[in-house]
Backbone bond lengths (Angstrom), bond angles and torsions (degrees), N, CA, C in turn:
res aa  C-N    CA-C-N  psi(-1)  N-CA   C-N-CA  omega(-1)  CA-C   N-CA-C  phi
1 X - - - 1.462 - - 1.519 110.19 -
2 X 1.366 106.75 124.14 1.752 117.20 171.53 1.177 104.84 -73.98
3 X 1.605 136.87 116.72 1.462 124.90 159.96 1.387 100.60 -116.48
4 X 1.678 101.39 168.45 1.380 126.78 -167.69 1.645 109.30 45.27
5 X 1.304 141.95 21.72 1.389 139.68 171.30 1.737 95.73 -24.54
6 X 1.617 88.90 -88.45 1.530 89.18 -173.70 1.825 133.42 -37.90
7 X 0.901 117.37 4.94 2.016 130.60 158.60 1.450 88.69 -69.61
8 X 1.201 114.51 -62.29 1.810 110.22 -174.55 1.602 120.97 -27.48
9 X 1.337 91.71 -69.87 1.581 111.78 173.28 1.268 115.83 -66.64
10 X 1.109 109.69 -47.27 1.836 118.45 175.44 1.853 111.22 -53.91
11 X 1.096 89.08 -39.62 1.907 106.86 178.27 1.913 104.40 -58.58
12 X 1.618 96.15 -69.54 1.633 95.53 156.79 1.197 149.97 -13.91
13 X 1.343 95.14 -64.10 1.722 115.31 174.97 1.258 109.30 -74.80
14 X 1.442 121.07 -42.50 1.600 101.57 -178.91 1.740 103.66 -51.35
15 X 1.351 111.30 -53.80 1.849 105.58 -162.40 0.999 95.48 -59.34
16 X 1.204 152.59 -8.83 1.301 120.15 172.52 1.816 113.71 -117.79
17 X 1.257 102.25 26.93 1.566 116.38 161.29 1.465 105.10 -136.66
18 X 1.478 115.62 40.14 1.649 102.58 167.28 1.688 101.01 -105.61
19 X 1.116 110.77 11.48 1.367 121.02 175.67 2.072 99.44 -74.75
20 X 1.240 116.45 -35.72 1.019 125.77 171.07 1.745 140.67 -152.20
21 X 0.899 121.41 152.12 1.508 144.59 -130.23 1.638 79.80 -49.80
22 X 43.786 125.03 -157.83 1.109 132.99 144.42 1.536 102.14 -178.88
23 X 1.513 79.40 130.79 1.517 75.34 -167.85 1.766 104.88 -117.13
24 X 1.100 125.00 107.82 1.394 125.87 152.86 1.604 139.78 20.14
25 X 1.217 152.26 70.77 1.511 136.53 -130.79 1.958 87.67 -80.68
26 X 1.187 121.35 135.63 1.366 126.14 176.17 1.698 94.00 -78.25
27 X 1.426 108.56 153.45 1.030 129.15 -154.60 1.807 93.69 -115.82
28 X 1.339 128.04 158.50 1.220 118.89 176.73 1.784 112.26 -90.43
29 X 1.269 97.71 150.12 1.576 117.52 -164.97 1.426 93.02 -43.66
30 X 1.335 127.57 153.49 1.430 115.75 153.15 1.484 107.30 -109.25
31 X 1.590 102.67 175.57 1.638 111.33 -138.52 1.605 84.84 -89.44
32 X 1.427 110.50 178.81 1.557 117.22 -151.46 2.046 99.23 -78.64
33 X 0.791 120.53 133.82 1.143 121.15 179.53 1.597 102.94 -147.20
34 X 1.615 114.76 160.37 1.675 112.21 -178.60 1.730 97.19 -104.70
35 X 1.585 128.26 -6.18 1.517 122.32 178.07 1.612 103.05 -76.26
36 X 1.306 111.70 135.33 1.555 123.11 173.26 1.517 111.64 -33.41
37 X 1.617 101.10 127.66 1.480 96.23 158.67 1.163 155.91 -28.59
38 X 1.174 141.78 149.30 1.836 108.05 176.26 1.439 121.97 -88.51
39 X 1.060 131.92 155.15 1.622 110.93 -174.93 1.312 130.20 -64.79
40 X 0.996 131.88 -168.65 1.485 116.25 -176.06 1.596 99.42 -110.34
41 X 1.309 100.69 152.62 1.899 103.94 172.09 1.279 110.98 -52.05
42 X 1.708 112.61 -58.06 1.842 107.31 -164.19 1.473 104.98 -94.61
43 X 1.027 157.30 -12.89 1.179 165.65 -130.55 1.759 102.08 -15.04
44 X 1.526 122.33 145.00 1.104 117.94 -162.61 1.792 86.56 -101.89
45 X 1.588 106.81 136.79 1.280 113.02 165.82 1.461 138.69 -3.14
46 X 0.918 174.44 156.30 1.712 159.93 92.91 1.234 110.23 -93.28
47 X 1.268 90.87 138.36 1.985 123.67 159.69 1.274 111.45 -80.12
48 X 1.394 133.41 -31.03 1.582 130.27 171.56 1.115 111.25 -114.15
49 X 1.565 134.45 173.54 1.004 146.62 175.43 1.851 117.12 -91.94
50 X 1.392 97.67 131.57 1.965 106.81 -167.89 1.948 88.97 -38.01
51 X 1.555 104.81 161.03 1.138 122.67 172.65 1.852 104.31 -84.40
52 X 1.697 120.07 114.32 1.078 127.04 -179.98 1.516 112.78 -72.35
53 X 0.887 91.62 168.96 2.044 106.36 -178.74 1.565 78.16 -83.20
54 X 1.777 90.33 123.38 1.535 115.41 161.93 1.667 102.75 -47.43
55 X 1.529 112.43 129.04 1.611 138.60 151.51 1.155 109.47 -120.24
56 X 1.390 112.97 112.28 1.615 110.82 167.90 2.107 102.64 -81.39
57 X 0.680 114.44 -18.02 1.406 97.20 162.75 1.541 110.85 -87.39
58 X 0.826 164.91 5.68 1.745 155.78 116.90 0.979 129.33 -79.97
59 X 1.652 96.65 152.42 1.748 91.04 -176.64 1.725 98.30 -89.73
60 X 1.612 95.45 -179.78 0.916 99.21 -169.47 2.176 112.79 -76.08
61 X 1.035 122.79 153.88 1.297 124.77 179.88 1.711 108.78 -77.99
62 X 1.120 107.71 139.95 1.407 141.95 -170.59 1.835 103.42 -63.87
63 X 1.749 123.80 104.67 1.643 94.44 179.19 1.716 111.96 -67.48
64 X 1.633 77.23 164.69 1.878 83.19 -166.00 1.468 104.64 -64.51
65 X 1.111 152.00 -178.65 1.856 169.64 137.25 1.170 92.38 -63.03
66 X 1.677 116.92 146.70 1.098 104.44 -177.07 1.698 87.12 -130.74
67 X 1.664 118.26 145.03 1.497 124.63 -155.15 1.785 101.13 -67.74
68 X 0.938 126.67 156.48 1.685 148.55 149.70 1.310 103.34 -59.57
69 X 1.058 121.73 119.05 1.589 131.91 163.32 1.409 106.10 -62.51
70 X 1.421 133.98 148.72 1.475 147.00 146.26 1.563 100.55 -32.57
71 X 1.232 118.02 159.31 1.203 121.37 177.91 1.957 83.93 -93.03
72 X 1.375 139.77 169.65 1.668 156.99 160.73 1.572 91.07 -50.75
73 X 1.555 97.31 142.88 1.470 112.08 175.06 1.575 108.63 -65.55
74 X 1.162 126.74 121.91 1.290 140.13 170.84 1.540 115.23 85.88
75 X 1.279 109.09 28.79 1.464 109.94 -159.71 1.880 101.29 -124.94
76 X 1.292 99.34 15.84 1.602 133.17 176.71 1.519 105.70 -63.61
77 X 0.923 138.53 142.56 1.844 137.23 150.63 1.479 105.68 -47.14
78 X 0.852 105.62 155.93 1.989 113.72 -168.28 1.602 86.44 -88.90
79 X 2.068 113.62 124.05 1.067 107.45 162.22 1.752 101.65 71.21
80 X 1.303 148.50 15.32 1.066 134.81 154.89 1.548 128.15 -104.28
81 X 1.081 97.66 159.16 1.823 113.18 -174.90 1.551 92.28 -46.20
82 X 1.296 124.54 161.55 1.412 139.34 133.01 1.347 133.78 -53.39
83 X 1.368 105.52 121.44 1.564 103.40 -140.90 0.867 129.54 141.55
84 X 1.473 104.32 -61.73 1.491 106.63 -165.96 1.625 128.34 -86.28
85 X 0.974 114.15 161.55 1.931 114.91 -176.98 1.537 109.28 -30.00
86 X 0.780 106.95 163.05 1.757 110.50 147.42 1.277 97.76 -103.46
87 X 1.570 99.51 145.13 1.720 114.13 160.18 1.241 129.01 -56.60
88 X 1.274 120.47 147.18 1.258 114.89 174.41 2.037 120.01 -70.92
89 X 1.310 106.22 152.30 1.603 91.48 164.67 1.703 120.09 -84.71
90 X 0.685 127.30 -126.20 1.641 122.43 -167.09 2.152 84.63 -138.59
91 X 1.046 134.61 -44.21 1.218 133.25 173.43 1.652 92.50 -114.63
92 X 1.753 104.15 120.81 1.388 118.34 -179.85 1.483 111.02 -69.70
93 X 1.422 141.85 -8.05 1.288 154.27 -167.62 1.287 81.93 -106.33
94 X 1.737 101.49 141.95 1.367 114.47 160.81 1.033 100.67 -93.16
95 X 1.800 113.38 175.80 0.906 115.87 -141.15 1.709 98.37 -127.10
96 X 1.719 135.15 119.19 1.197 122.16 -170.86 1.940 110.28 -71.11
97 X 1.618 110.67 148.36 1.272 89.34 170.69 1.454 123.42 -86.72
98 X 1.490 118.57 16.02 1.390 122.83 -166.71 1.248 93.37 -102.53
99 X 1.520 122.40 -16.15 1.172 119.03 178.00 1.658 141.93 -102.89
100 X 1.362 139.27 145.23 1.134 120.49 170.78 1.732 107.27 -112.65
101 X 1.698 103.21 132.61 1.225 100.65 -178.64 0.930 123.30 -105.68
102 X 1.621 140.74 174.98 1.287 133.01 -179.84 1.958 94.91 -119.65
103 X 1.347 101.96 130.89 1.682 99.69 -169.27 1.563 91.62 -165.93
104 X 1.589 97.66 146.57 1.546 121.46 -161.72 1.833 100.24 -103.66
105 X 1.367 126.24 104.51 1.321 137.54 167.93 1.430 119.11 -38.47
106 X 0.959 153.16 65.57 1.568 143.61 127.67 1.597 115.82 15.81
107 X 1.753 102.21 100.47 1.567 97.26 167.17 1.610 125.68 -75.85
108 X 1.361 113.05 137.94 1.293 98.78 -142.53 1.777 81.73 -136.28
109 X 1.248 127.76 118.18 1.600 120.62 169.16 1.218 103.96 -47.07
110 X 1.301 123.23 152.16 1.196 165.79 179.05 1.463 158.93 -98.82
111 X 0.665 136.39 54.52 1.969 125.81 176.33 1.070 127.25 -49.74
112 X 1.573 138.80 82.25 1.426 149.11 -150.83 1.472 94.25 -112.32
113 X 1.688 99.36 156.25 1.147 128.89 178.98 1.383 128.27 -160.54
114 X 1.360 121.12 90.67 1.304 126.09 -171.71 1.513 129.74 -53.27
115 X 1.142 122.31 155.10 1.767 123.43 174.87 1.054 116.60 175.47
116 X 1.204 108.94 174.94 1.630 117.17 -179.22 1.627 124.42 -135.25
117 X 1.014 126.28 154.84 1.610 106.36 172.10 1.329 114.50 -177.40
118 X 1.454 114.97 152.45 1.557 118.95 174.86 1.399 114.59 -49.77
119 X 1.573 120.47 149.39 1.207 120.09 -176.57 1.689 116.35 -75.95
120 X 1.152 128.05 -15.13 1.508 132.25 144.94 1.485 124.14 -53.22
121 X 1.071 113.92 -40.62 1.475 110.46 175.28 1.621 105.27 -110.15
122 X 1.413 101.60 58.12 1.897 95.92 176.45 1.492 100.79 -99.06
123 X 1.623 137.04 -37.14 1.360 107.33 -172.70 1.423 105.17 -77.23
124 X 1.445 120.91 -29.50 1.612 86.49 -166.86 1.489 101.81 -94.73
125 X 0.930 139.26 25.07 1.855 136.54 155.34 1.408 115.95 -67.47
126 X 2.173 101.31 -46.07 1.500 98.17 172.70 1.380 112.43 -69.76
127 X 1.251 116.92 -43.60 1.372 120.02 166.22 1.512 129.31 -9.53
128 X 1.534 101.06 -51.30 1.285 113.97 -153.24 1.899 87.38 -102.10
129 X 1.397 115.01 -30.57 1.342 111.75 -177.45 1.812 117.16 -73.21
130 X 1.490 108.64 -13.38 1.274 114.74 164.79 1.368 119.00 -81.90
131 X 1.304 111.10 -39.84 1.422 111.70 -173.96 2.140 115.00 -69.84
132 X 1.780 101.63 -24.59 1.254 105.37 168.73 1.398 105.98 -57.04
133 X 1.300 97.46 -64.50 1.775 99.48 -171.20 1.701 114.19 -28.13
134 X 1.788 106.79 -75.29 1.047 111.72 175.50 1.619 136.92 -35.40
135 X 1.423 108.53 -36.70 1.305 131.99 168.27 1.987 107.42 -55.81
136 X 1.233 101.43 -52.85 1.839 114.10 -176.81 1.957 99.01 -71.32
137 X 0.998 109.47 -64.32 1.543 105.50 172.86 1.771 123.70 -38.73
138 X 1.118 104.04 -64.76 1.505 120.29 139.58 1.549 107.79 10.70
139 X 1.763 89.46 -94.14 1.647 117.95 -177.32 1.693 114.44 -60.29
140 X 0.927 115.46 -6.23 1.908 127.95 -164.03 1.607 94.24 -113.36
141 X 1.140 121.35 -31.19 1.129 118.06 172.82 1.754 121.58 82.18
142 X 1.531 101.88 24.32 1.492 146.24 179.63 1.481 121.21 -93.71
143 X 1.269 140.43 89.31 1.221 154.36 131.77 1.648 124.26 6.34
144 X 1.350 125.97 78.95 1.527 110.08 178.72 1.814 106.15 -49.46
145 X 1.213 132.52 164.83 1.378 144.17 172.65 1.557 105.31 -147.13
146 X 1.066 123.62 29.75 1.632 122.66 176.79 1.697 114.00 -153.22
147 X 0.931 106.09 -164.92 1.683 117.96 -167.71 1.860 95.59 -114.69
148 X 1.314 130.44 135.23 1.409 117.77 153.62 1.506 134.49 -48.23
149 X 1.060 87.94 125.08 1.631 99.34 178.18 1.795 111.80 -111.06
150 X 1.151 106.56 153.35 1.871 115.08 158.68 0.857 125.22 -170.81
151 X 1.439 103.00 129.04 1.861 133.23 -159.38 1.170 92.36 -87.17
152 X 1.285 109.75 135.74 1.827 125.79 -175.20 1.824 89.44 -107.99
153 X 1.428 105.85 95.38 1.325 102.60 169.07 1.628 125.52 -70.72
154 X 1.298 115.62 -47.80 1.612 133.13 169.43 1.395 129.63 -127.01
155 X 1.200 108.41 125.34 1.816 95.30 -172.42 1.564 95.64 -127.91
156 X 1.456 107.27 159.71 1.121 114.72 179.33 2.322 106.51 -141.43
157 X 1.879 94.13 -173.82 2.212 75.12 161.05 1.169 128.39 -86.95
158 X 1.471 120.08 17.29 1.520 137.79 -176.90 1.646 94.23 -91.06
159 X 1.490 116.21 -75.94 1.302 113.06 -144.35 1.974 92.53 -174.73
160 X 1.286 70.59 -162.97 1.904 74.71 -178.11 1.326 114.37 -154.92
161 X 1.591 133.21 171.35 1.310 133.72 178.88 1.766 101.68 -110.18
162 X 1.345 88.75 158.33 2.058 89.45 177.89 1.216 84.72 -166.13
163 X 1.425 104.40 169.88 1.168 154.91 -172.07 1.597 118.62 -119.72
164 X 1.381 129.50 73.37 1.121 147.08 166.38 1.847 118.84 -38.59
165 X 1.250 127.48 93.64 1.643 114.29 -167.99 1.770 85.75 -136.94
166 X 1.995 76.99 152.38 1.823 95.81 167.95 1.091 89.41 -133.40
167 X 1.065 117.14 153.94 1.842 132.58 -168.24 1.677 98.76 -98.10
168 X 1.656 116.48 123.78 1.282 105.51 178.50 1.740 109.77 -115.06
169 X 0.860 125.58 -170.97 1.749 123.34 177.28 1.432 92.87 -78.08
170 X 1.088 137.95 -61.99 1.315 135.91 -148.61 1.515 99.11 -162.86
171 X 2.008 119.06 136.81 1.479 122.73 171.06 1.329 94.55 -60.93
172 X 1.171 123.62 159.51 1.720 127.99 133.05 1.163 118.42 -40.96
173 X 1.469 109.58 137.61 0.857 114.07 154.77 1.701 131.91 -133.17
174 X 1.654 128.39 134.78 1.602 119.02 25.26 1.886 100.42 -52.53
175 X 1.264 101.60 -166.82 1.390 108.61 167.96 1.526 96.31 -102.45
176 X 1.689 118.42 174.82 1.553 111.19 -143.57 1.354 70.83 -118.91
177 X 1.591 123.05 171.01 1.790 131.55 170.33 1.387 98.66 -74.40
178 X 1.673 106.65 132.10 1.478 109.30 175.66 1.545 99.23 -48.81
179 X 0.989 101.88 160.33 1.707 146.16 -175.51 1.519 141.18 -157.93
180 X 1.722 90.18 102.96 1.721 84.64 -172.38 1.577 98.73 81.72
181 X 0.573 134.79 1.84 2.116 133.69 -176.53 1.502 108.49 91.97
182 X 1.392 120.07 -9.31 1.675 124.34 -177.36 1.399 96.71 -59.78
183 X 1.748 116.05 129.90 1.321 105.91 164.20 1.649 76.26 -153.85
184 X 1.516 109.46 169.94 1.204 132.15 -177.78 1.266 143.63 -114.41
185 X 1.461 135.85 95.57 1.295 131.37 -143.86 1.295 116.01 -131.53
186 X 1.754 130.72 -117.35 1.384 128.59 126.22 1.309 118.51 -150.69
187 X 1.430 96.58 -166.36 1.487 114.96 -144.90 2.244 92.68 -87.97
188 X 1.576 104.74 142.80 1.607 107.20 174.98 1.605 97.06 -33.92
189 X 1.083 120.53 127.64 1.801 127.48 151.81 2.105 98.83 -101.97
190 X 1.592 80.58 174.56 1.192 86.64 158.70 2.270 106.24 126.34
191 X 1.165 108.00 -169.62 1.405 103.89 158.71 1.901 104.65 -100.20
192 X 1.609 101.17 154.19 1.490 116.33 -160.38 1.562 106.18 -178.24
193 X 1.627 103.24 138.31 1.307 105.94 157.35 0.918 136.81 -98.43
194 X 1.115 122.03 160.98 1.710 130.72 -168.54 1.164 127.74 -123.49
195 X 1.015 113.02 123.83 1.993 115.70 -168.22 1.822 104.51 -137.70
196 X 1.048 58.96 110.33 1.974 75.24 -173.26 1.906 108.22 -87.72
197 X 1.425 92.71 123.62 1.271 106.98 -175.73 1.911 104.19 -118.75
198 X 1.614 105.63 114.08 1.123 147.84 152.32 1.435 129.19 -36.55
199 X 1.381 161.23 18.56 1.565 137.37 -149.68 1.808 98.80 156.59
200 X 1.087 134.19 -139.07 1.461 128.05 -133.49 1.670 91.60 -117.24
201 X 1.417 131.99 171.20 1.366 135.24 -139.50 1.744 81.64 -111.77
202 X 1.318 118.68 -33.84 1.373 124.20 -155.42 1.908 98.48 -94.10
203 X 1.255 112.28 -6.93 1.416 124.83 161.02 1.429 127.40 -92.58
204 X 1.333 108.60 -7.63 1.821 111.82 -168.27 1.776 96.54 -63.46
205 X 1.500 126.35 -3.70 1.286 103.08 -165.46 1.591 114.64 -90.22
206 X 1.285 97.57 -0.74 1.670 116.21 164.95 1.582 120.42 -75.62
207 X 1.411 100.75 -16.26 1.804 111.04 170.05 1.290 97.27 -82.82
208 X 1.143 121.38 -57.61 1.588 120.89 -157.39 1.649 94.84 -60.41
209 X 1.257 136.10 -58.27 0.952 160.05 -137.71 1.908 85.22 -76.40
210 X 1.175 127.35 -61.66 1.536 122.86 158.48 1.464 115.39 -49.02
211 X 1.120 129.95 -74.83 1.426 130.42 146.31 1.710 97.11 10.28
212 X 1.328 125.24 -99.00 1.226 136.36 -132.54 1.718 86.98 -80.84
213 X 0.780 154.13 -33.56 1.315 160.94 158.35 1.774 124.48 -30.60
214 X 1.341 91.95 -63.11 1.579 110.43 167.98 1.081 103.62 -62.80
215 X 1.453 140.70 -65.64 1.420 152.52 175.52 1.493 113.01 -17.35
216 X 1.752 107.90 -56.76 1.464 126.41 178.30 1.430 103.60 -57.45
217 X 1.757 97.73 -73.47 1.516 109.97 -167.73 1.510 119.98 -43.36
218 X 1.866 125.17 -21.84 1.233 114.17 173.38 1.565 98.48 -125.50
219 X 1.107 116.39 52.07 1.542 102.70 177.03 1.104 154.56 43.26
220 X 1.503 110.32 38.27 1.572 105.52 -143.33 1.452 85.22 -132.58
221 X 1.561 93.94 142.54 2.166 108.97 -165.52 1.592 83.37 -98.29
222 X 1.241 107.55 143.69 1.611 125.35 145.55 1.054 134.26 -125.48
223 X 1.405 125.89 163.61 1.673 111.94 175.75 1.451 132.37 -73.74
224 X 1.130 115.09 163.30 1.416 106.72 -168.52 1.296 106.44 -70.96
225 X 0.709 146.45 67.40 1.881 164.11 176.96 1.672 126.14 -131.11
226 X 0.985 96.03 145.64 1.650 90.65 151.50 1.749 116.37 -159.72
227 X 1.257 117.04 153.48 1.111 112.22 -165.56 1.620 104.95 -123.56
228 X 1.504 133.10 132.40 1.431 159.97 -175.36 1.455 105.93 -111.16
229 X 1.219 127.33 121.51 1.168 156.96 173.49 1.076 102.23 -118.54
230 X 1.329 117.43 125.82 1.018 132.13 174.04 2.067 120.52 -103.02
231 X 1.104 96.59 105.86 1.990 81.88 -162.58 1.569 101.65 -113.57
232 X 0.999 115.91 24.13 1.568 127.37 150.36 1.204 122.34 -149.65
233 X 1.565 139.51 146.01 1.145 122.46 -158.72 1.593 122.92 -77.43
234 X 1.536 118.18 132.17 1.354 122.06 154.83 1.405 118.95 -12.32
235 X 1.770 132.92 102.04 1.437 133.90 166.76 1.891 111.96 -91.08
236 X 1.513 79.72 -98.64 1.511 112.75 163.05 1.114 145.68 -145.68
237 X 1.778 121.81 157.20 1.846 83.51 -154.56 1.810 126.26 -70.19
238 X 1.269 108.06 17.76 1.072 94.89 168.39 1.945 123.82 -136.18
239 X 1.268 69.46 48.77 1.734 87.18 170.91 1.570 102.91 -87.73
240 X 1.451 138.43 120.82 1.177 144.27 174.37 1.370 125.38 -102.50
241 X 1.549 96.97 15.80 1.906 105.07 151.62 1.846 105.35 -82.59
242 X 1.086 108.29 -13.88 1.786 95.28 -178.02 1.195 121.02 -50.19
243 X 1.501 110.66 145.10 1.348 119.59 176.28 1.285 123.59 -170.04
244 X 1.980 89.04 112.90 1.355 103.12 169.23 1.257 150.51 -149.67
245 X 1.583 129.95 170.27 1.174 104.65 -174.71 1.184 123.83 -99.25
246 X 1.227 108.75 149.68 1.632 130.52 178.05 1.474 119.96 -87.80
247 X 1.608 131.59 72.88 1.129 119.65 154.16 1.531 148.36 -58.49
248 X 1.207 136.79 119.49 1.340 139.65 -166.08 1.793 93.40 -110.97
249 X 1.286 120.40 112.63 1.515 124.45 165.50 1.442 111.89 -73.77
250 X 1.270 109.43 117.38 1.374 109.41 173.51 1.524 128.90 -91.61
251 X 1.273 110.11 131.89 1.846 100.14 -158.04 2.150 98.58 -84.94
């Protein structure tokens, strides 16, 4: 599988445009009768239990608990217990895929990790470049607080370089001696668009491919970057719960 092709071309075109810029149908009453109502189809939620027909010989009944939902498939902290929060994304609004937004990046400290890799083996390289991170944070005794991200610094028809980051509350401090390539910085800020891509990892080249389109059609230069958010976790590429966002930094 070829991924991100279009960065290639997309990479292209910038250099040679940096020259320039339900509601329910109610049912009819039924007629007066003394046998219990019937229940209702939707019934609206409760936190307590209906008020029973007074028994002075019983006590009163206990309201039921009402269950904890699952947290959304993949919508887990990368590598965390059950339980725990989901991370935040870097823009708290999700993101429509019909839409392209215009939204300002939040610098956000960091746990980075550099690499490179053929475009066949790109999910499980990041894969493996998240799970380092997590593993070193781990050991530092540091808290991820974000979703994975990776900045595609250079791409070529081989493969490409990135920048592997998890967004933390705060580096340590001192800061610790890199290790293993872990060093700590932050996350792209800035103004950027966003194109949120929906469906399987081995399909994102149909985002980019919109992406690079809009870009033309209104003229608008960006940097040679791009940034992947990841807001459900990395499977395989053809898991079609994925979802992510596509930042384009605009210079």
């Amino acid at each position: 599988m070829i991924r991100l092709r279009p960065l290639v071309a997309l990479s292209a075109a910038l250099v040679l445009a940096s020259g320039g810029p339900i509601a329910a149908q109610q049912q009819p009453a039924p007629p007066p009768s003394t046998a219990p109502a019937p229940a209702q189809t939707n019934p609206l939620p409760t936190t307590t239990a209906p008020n029973p027909v007074a028994d002075p010989g019983k006590s009163a009944a206990p309201a039921p608990q009402q269950s904890v939902a699952p947290p959304p498939a993949g919508q887990s902290a990368v590598g965390a217990p059950a339980g725990t929060p989901a991370r935040p994304t870097l823009i708290e609004k999700a993101g429509d895929p019909g839409d392209v937004d215009e939204v300002t990046l939040p610098a956000k400290p960091a746990a980075i990790l550099s690499g490179k890799t053929k475009w066949e083996e790109a999910l499980p390289n990041l894969k493996q470049a998240f799970t380092r991170i997590e593993a070193d944070l781990a050991k530092l005794g540091v808290a991820p607080a974000g979703r994975p991200l990776a900045v595609f610094t250079r791409t070529d028809d081989d493969g490409f370089e990135f920048e592997a980051m998890i967004p933390v509350a705060a580096a340590p401090s001192p800061a610790p001696a890199e290790t293993d390539g872990l060093r700590f910085g932050t996350t792209p800020s800035g103004k950027a668009l966003r194109f949120a891509h929906k469906g399987s990892y081995e399909s994102i080249d149909s985002t980019y491919e919109t992406l690079t389109a809009y870009l033309d059609a209104k003229d608008i230069v960006v940097q040679d970057r791009f940034v992947e958010e990841y807001a459900t976790d990395l499977k395989d590429s053809t898991d079609d719960n994925l979802d992510v966002n596509i930042y384009a930094l605009v210079k």
